[in-house]
Gaussian input, Z-matrix of N, CA and C with variables (Angstrom, degrees):
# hf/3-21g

backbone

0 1
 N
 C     1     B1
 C     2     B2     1     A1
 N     3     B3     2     A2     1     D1
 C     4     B4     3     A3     2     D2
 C     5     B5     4     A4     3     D3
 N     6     B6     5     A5     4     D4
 C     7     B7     6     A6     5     D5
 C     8     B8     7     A7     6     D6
 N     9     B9     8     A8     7     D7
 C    10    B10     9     A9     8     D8
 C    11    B11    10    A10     9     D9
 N    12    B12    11    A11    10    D10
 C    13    B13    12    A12    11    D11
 C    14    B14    13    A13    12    D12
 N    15    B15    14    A14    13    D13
 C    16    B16    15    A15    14    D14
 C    17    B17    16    A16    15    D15
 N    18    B18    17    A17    16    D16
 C    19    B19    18    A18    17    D17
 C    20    B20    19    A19    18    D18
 N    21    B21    20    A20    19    D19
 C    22    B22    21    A21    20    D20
 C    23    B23    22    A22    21    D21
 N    24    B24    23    A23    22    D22
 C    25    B25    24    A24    23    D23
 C    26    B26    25    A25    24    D24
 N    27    B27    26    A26    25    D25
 C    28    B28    27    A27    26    D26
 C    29    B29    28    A28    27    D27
 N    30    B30    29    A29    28    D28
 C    31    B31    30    A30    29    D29
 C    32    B32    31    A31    30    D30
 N    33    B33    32    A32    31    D31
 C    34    B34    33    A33    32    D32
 C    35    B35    34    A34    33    D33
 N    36    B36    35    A35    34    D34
 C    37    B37    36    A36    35    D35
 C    38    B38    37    A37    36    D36
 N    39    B39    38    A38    37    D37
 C    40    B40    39    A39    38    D38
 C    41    B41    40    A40    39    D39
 N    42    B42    41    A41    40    D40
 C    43    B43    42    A42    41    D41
 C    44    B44    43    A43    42    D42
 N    45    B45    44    A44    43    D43
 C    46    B46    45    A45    44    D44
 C    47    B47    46    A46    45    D45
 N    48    B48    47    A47    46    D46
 C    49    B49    48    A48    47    D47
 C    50    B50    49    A49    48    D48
 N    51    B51    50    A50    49    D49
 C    52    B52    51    A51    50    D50
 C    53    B53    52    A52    51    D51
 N    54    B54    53    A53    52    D52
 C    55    B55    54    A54    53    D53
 C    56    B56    55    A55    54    D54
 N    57    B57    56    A56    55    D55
 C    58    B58    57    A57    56    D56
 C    59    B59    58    A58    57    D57
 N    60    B60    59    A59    58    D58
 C    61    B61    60    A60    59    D59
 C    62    B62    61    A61    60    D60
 N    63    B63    62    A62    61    D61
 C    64    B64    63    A63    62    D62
 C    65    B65    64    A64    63    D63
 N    66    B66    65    A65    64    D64
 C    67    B67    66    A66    65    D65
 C    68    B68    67    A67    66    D66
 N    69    B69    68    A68    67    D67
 C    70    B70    69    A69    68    D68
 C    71    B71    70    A70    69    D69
 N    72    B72    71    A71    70    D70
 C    73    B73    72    A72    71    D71
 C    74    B74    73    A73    72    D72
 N    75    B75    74    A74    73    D73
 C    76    B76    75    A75    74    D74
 C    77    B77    76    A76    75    D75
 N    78    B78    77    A77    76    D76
 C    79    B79    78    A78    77    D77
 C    80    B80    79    A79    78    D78
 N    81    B81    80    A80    79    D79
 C    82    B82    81    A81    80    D80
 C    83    B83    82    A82    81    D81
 N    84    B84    83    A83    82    D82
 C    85    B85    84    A84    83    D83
 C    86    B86    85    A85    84    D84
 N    87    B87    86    A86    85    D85
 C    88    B88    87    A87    86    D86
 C    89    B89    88    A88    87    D87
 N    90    B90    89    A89    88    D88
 C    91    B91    90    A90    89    D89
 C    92    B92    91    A91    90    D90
 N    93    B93    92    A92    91    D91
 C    94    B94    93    A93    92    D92
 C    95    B95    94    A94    93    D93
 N    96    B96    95    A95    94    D94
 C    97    B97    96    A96    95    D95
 C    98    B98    97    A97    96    D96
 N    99    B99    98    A98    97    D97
 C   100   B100    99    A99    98    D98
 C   101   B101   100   A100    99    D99
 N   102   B102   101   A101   100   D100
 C   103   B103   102   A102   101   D101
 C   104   B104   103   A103   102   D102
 N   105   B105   104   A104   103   D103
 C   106   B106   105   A105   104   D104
 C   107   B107   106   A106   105   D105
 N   108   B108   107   A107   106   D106
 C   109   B109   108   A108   107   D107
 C   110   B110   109   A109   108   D108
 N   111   B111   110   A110   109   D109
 C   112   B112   111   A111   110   D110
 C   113   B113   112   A112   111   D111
 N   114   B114   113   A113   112   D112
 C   115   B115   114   A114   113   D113
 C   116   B116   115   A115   114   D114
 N   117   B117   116   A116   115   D115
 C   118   B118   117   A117   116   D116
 C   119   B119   118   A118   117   D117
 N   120   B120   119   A119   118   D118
 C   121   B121   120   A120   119   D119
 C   122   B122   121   A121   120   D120
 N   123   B123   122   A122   121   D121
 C   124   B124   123   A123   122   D122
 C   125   B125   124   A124   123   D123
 N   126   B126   125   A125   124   D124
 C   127   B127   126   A126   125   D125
 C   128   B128   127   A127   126   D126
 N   129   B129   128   A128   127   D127
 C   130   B130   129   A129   128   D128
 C   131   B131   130   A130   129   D129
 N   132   B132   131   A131   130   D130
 C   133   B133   132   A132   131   D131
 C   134   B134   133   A133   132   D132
 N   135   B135   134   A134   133   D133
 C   136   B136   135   A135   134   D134
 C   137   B137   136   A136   135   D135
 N   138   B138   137   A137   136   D136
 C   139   B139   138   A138   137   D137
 C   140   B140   139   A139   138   D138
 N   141   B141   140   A140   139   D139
 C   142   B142   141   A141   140   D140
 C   143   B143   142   A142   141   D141
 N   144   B144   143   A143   142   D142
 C   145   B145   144   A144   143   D143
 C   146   B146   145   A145   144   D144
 N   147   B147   146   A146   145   D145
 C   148   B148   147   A147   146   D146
 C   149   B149   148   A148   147   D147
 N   150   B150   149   A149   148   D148
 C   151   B151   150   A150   149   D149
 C   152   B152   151   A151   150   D150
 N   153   B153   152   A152   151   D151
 C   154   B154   153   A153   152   D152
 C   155   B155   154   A154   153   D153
 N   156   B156   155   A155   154   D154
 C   157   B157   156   A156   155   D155
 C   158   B158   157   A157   156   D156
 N   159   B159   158   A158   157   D157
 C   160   B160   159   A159   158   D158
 C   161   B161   160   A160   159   D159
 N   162   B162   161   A161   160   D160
 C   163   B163   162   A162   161   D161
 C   164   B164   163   A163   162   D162
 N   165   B165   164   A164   163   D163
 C   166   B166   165   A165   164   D164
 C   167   B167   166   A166   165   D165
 N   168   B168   167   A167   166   D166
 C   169   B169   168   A168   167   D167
 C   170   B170   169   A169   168   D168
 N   171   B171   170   A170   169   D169
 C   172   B172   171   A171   170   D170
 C   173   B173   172   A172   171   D171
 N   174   B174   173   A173   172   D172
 C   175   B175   174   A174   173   D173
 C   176   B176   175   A175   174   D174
 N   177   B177   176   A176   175   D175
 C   178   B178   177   A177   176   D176
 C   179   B179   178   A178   177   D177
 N   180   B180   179   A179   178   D178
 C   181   B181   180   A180   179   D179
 C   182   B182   181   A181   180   D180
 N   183   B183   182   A182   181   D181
 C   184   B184   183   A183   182   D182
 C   185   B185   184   A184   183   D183
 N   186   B186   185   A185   184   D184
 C   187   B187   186   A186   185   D185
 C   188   B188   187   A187   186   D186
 N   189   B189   188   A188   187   D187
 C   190   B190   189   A189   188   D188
 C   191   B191   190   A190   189   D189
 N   192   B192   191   A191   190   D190
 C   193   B193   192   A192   191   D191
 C   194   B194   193   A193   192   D192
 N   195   B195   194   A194   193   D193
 C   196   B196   195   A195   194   D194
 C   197   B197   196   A196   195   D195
 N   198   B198   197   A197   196   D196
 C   199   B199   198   A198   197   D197
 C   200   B200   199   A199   198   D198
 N   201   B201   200   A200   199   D199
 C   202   B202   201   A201   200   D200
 C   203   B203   202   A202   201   D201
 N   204   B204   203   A203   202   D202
 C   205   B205   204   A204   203   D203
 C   206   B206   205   A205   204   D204
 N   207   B207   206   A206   205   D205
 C   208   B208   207   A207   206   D206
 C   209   B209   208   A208   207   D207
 N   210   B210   209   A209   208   D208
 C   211   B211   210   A210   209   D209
 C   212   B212   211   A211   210   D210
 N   213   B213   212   A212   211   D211
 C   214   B214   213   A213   212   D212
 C   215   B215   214   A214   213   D213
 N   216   B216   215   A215   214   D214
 C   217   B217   216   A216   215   D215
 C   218   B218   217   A217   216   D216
 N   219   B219   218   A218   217   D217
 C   220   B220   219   A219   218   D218
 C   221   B221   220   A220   219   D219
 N   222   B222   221   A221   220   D220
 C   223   B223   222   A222   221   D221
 C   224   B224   223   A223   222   D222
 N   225   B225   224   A224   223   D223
 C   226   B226   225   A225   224   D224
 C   227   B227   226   A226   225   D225
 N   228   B228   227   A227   226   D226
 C   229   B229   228   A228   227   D227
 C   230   B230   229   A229   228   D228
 N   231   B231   230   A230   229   D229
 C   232   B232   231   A231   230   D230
 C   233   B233   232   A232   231   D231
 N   234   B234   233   A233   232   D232
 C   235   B235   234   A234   233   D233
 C   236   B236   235   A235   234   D234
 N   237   B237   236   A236   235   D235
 C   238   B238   237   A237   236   D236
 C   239   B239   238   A238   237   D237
 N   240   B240   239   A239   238   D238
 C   241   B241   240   A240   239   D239
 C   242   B242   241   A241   240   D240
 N   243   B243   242   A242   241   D241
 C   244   B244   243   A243   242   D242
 C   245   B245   244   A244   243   D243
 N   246   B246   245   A245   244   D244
 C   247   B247   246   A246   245   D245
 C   248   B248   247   A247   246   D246

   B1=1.4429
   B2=1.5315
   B3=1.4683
   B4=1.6075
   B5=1.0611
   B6=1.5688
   B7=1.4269
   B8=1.6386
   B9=1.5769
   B10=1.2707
   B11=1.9699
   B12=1.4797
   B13=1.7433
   B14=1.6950
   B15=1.2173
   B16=1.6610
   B17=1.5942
   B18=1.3287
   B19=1.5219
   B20=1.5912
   B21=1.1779
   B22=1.5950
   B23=1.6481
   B24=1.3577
   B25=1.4545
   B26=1.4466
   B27=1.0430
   B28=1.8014
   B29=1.7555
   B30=1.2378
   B31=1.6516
   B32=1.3977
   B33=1.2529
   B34=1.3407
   B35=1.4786
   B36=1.4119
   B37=1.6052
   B38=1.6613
   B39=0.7773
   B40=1.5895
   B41=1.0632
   B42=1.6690
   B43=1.6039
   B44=1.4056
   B45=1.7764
   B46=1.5021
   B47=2.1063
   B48=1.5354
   B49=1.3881
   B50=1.7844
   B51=1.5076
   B52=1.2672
   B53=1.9816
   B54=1.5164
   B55=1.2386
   B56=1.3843
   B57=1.7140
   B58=1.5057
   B59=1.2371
   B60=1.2577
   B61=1.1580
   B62=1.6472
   B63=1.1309
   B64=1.3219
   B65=1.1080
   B66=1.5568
   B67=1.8968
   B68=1.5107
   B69=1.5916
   B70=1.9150
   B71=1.0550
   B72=1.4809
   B73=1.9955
   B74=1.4332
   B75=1.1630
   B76=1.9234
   B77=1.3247
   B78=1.5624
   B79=1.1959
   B80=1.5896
   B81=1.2696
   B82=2.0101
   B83=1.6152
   B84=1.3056
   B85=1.8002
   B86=1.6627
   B87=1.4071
   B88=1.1174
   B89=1.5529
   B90=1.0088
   B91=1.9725
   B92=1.9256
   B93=1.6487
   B94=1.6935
   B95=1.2744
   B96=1.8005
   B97=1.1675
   B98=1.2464
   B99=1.2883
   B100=1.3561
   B101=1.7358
   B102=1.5634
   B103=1.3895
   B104=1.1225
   B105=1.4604
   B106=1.3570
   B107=0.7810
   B108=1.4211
   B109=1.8931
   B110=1.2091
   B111=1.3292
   B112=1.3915
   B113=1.9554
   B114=0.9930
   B115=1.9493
   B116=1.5652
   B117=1.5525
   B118=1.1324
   B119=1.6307
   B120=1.6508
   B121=1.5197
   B122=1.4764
   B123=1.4287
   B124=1.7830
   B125=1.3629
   B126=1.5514
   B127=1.6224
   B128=1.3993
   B129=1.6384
   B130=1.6699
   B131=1.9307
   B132=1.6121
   B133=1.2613
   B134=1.5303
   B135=1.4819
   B136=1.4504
   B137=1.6703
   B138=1.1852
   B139=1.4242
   B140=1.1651
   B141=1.1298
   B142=1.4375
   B143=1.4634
   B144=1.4364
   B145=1.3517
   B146=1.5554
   B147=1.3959
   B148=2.0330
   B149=2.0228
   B150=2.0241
   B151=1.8728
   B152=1.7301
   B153=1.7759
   B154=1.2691
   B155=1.7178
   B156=1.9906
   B157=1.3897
   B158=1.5650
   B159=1.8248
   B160=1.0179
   B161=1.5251
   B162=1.3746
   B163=1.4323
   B164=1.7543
   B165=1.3744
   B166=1.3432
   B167=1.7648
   B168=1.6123
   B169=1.5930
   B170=1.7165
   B171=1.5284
   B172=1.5809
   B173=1.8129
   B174=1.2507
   B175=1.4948
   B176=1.6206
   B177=1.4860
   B178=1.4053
   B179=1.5275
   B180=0.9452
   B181=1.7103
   B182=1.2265
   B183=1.3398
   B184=1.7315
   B185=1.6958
   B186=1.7517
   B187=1.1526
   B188=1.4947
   B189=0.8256
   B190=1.5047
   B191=1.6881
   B192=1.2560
   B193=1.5298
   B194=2.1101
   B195=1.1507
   B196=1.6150
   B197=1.6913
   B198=1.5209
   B199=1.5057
   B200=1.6234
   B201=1.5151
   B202=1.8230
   B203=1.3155
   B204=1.1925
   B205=1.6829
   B206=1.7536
   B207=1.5460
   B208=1.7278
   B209=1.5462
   B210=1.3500
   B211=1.5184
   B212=1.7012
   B213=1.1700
   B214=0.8877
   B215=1.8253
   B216=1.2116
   B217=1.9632
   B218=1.3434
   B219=1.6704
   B220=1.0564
   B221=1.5235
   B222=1.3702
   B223=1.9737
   B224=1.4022
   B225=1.9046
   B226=1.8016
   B227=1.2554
   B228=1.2147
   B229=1.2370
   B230=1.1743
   B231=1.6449
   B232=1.0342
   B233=1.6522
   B234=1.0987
   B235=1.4019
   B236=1.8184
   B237=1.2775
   B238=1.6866
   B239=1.7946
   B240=1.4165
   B241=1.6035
   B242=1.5783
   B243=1.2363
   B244=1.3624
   B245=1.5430
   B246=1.1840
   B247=1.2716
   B248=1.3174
   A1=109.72
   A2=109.39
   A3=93.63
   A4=113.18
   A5=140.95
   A6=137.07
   A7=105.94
   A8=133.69
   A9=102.48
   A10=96.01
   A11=105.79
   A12=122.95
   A13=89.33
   A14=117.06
   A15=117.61
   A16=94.17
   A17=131.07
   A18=106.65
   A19=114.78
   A20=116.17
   A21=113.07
   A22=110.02
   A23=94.99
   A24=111.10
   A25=126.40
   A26=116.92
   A27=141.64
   A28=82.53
   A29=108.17
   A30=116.46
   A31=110.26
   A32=108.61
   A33=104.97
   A34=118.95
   A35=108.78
   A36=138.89
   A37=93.16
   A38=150.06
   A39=158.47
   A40=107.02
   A41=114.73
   A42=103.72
   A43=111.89
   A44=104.07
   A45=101.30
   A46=95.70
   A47=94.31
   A48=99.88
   A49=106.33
   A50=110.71
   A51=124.98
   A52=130.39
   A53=99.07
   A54=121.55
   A55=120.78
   A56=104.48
   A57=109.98
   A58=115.35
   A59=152.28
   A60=170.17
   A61=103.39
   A62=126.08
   A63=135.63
   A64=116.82
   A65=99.70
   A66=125.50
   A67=98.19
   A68=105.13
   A69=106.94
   A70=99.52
   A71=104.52
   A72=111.32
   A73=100.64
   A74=127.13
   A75=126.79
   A76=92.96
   A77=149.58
   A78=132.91
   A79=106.88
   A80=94.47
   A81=105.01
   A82=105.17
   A83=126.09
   A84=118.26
   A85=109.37
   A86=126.45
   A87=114.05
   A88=92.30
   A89=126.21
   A90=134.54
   A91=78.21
   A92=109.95
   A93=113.74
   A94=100.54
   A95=139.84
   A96=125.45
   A97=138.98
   A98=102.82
   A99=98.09
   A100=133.89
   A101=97.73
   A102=114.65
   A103=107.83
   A104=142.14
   A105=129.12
   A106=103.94
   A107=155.28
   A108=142.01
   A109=93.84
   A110=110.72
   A111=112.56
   A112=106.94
   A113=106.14
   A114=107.31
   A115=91.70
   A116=126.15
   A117=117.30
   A118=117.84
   A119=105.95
   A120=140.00
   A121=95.56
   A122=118.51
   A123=110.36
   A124=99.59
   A125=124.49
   A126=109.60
   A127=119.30
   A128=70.85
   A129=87.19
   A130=125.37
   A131=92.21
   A132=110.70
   A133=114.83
   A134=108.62
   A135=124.55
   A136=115.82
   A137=122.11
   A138=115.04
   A139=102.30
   A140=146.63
   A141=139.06
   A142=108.65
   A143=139.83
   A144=115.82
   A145=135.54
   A146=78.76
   A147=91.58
   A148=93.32
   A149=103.82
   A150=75.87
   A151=99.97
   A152=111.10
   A153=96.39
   A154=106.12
   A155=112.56
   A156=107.96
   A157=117.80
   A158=112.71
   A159=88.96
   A160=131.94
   A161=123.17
   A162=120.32
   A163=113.09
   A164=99.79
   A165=96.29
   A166=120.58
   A167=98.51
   A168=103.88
   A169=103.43
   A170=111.30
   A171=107.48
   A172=96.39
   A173=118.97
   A174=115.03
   A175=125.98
   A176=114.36
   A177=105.89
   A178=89.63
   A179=126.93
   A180=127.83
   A181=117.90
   A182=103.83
   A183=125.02
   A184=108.39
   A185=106.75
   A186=120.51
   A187=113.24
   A188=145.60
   A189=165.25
   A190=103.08
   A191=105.98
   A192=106.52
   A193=109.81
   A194=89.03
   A195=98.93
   A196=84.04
   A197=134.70
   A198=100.68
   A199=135.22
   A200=84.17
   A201=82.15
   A202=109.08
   A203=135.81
   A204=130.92
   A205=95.54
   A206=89.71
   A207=115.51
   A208=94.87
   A209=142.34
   A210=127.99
   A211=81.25
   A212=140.92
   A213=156.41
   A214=107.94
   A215=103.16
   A216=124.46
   A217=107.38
   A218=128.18
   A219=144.62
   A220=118.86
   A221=88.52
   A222=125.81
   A223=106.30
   A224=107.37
   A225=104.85
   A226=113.83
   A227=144.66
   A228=129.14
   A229=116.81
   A230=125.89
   A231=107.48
   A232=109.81
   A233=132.42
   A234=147.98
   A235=101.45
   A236=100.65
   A237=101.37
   A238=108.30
   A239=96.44
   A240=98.14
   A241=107.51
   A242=132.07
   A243=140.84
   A244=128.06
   A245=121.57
   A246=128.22
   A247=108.86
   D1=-44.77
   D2=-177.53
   D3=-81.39
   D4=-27.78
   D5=167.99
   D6=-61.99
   D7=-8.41
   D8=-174.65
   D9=-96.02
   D10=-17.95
   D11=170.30
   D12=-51.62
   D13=-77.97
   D14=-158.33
   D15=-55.56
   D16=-54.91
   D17=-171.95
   D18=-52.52
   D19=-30.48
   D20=-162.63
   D21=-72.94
   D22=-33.24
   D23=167.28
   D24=-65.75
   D25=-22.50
   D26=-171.00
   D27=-95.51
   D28=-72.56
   D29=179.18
   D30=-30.83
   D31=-50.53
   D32=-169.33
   D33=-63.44
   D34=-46.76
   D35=-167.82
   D36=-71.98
   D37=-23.92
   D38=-178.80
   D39=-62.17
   D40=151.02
   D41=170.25
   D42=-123.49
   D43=41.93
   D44=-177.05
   D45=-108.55
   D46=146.57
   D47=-177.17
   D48=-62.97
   D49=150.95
   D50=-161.96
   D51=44.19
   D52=31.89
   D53=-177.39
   D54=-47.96
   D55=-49.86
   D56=169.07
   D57=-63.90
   D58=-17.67
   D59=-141.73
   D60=-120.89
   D61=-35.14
   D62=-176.43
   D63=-81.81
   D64=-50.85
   D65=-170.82
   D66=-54.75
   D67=-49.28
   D68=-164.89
   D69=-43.90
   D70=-64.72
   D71=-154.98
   D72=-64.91
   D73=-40.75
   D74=-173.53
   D75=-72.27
   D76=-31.41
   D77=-164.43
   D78=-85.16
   D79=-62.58
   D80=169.46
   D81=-42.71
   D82=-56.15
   D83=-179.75
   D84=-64.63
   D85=-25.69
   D86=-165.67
   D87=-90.68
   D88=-22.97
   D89=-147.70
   D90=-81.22
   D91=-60.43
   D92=-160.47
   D93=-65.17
   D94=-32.50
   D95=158.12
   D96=-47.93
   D97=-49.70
   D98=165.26
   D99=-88.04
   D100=26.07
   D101=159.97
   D102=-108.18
   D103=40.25
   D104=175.74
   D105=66.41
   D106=57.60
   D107=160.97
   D108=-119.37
   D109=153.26
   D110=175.76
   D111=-99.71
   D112=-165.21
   D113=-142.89
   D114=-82.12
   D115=-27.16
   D116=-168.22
   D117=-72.67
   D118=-40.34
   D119=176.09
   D120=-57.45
   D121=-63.91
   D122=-169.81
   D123=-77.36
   D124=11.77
   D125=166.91
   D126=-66.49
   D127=-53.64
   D128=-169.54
   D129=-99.06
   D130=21.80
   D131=160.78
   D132=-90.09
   D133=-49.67
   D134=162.46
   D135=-44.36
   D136=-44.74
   D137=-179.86
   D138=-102.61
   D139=12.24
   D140=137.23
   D141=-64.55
   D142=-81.15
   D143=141.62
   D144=25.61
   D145=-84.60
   D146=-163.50
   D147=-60.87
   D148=-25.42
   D149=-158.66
   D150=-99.80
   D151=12.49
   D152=-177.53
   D153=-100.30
   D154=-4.91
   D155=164.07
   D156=-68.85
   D157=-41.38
   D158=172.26
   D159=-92.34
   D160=8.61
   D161=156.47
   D162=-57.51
   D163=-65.78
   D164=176.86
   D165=-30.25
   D166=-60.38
   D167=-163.18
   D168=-59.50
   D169=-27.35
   D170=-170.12
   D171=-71.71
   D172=-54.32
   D173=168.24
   D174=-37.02
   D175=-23.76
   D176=-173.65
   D177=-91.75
   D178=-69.32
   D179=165.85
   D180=2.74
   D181=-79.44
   D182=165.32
   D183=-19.45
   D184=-77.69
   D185=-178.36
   D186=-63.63
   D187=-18.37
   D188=160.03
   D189=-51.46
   D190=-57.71
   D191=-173.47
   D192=-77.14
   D193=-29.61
   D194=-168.18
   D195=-72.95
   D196=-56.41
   D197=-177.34
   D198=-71.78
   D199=-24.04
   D200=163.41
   D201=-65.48
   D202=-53.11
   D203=164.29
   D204=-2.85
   D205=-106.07
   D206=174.41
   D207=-22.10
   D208=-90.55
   D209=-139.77
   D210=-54.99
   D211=-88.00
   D212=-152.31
   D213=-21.15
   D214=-58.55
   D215=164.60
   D216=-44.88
   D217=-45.41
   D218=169.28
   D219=-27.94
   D220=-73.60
   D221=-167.01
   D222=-60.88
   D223=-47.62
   D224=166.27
   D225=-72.54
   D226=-8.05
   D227=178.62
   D228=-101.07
   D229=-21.77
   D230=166.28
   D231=-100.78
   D232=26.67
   D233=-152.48
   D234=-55.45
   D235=-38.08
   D236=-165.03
   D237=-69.72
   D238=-32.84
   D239=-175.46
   D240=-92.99
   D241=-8.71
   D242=145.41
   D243=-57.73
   D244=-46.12
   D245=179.99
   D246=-125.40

């Protein structure tokens, strides 16, 4: 967990395209290596990682769009006393 934190952070700070995305999975595989796991274990520790950043990030998105929805529903309904 904290090596896949330090890659995302390294990821982030990088100036190669999809860096944060890179950093996770290289941070989580390098973090389980150097916990004694062998390459198959930090594989699939690493892409556990890489697919629960981007689940997460698609979920904030998601929810992101559903309240602009709502403000948006908001603004036309009360539109007349707004503008």
């Amino acid at each position: 967990m904290i090596g896949s934190v330090i890659g995302m952070i390294v990821g982030l700070l990088s100036p190669i395209p999809f860096g944060i995305i890179i950093g996770t999975f290289l941070g989580a595989y390098v973090g389980e290596l150097l916990n004694d796991s062998d390459v198959h274990t930090a594989a699939k520790s690493a892409s556990g990682a890489l697919l629960g950043f981007l689940v997460s990030s698609l979920m904030k998105f998601v929810l992101g769009l559903i309240y602009f929805g709502l403000f948006i529903a908001q603004i036309w309904e009360y539109r007349s006393e707004l503008f």
